[in-house]
C-alpha positions in Angstrom: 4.0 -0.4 21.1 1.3 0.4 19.0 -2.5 -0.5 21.0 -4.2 -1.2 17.8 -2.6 -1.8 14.0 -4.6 -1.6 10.4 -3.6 -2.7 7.4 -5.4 -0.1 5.1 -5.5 -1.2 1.2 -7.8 -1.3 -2.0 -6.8 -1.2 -5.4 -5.3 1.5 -8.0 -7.4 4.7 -7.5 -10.0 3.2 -5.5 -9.3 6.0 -3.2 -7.8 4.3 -0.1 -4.7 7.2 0.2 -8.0 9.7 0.5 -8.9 7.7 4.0 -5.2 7.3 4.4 -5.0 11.1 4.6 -8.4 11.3 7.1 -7.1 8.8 9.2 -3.9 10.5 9.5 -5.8 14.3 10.4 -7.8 12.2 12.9 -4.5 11.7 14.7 -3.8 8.1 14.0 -0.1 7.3 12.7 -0.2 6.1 8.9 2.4 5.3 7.4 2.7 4.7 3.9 4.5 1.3 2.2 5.6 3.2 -1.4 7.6 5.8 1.3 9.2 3.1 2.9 10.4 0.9 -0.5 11.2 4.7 -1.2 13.7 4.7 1.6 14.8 1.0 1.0 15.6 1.8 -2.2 17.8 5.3 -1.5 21.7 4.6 -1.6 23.1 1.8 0.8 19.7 1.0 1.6 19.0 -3.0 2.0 16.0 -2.6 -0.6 19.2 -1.1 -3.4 21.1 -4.0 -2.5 18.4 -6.5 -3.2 17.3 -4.7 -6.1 21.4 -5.2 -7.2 21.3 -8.5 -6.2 18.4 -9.5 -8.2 18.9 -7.1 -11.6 22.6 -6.0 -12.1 24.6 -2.7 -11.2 21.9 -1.3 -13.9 19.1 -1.1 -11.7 21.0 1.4 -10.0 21.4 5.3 -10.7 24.8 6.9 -10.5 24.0 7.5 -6.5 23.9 3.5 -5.6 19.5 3.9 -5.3 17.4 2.7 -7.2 16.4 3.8 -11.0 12.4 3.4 -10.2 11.8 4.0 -13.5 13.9 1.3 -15.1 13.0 -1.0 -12.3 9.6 0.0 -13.0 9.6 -1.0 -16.9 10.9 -4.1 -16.2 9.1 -5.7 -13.5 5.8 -4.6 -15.3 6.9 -6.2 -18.6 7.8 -9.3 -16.8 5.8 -11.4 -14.0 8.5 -13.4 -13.1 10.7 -10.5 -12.2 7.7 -8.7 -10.2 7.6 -11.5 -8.0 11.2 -11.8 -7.6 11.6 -7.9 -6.5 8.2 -8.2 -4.0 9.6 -11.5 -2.7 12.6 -9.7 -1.6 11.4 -6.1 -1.0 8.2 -7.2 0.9 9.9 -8.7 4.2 12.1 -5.4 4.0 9.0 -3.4 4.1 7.2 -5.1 6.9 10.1 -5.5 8.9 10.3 -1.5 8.7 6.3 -1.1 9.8 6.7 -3.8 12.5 9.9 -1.4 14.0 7.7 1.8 13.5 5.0 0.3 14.9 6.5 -0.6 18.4 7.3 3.1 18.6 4.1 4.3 18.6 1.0 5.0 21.3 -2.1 4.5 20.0 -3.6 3.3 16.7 -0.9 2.1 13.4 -1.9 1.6 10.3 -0.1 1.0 7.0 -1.4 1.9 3.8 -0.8 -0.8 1.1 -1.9 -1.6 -2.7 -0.8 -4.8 -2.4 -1.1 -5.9 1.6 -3.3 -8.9 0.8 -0.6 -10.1 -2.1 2.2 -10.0 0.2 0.7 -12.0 3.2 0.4 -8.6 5.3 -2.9 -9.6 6.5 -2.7 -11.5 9.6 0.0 -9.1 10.8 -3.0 -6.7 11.7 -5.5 -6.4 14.4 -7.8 -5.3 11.4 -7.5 -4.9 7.9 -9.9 -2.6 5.8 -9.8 -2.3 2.4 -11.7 0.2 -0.2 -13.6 -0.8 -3.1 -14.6 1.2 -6.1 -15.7 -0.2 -9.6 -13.2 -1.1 -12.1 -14.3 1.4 -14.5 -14.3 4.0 -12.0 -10.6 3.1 -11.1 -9.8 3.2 -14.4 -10.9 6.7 -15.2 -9.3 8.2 -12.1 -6.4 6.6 -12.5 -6.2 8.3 -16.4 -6.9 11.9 -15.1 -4.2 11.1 -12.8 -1.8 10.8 -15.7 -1.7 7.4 -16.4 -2.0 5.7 -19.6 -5.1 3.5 -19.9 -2.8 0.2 -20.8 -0.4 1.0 -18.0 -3.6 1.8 -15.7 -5.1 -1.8 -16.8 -1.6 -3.9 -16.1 -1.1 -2.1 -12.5 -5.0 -3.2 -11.9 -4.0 -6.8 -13.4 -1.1 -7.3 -11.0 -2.9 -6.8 -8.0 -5.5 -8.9 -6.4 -9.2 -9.0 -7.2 -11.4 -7.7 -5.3 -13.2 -10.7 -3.8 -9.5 -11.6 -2.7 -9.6 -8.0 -0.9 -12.7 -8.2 0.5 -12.5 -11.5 2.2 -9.2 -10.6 4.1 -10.5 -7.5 4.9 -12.8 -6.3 8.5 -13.9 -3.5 7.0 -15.0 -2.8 3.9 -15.1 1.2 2.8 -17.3 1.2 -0.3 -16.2 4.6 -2.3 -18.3 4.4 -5.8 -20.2 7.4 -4.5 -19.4 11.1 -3.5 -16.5 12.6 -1.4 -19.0 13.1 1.0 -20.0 9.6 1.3 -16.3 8.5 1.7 -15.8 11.0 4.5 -18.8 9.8 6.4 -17.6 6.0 6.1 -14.2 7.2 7.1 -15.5 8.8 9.9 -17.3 5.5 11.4 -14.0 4.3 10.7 -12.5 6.2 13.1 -14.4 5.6 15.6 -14.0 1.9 15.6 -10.6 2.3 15.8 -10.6 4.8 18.5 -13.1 2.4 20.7 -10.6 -0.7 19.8 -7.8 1.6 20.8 -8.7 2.4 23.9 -10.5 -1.3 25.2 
């Protein structure tokens, strides 16, 4: 079982999969909640039968998984449906950390946009989120690829940032350089090395 878990979140392209990617070189396991409703989703999967269950045979591809992409314009489009699917897929995913989780040494953390949405919080002996201004999201997430309207309805379905920032422990400011998010990640680490090992 895992000594020491994080929930690790922050909103669209506010940079939390860069500390994601330090924690994981500093040797912690991180695992990542869009891989695991990837796997839900994949043929015969519990996530594809909920997604069936709650949209029709044509939410599906010809495999039996998911079509994210049609699942995608939907639930954006419409609220309701959003909270249907993360009412149903949510439980899936933590259920999958929690199983992980008791099969590892050391420190566990799960990086997830919407952690404080789904309740995740108090499943974790700390939870630190990263905050960036919401212009600054904005414009990575566009040189990413997105389109600015999708960008803005992705940063509209998730929580604020107040929300985030009162559930959180730790609070990893990233408005500045790479430089300055490494160093913060790096105090990061070793809090959770000293909780890890009292």
């Amino acid at each position: 079982m895992a000594r020491f878990t994080v929930g690790l979140t922050g909103g669209l392209a506010s940079g939390k999969s860069s500390v994601a990617r330090r924690l994981a070189a500093a040797g912690f396991t991180v695992v990542d909640a869009d891989r695991l409703v990837a796997e839900l989703y994949a043929p015969g999967q519990p996530g594809a039968a909920a997604v069936a269950d709650l949209f029709g045979a044509g939410a599906l591809d010809a495999g039996g998984g998911v079509d994210k992409a049609r699942l995608a314009a939907r639930v954006f489009a419409d609220p309701a449906a959003r909270e249907r699917l993360e009412a149903a897929i949510h439980p899936l995913v933590r259920r999958r950390f929690r199983d992980l989780a008791a099969a590892t040494e050391g420190v566990a953390v799960l990086e997830a946009t919407k952690l404080v949405e789904a309740g995740f919080a108090p499943d974790f002996d700390l939870v630190v989120t990263v905050e960036a201004p919401a212009a600054a999201r904005l414009a990575r997430a566009v040189r990413r690829g997105l389109a600015p309207e999708e960008a803005r309805a992705r940063m509209a379905a998730q929580a604020d940032e107040a929300t985030r920032r009162a559930a959180a422990g730790h609070v990893i400011e990233n408005a500045g350089s790479l430089g300055a998010l490494s160093r913060a990640t790096a105090e990061l680490v070793e809090r959770l090395r000293a909780a890890a090992a009292s």
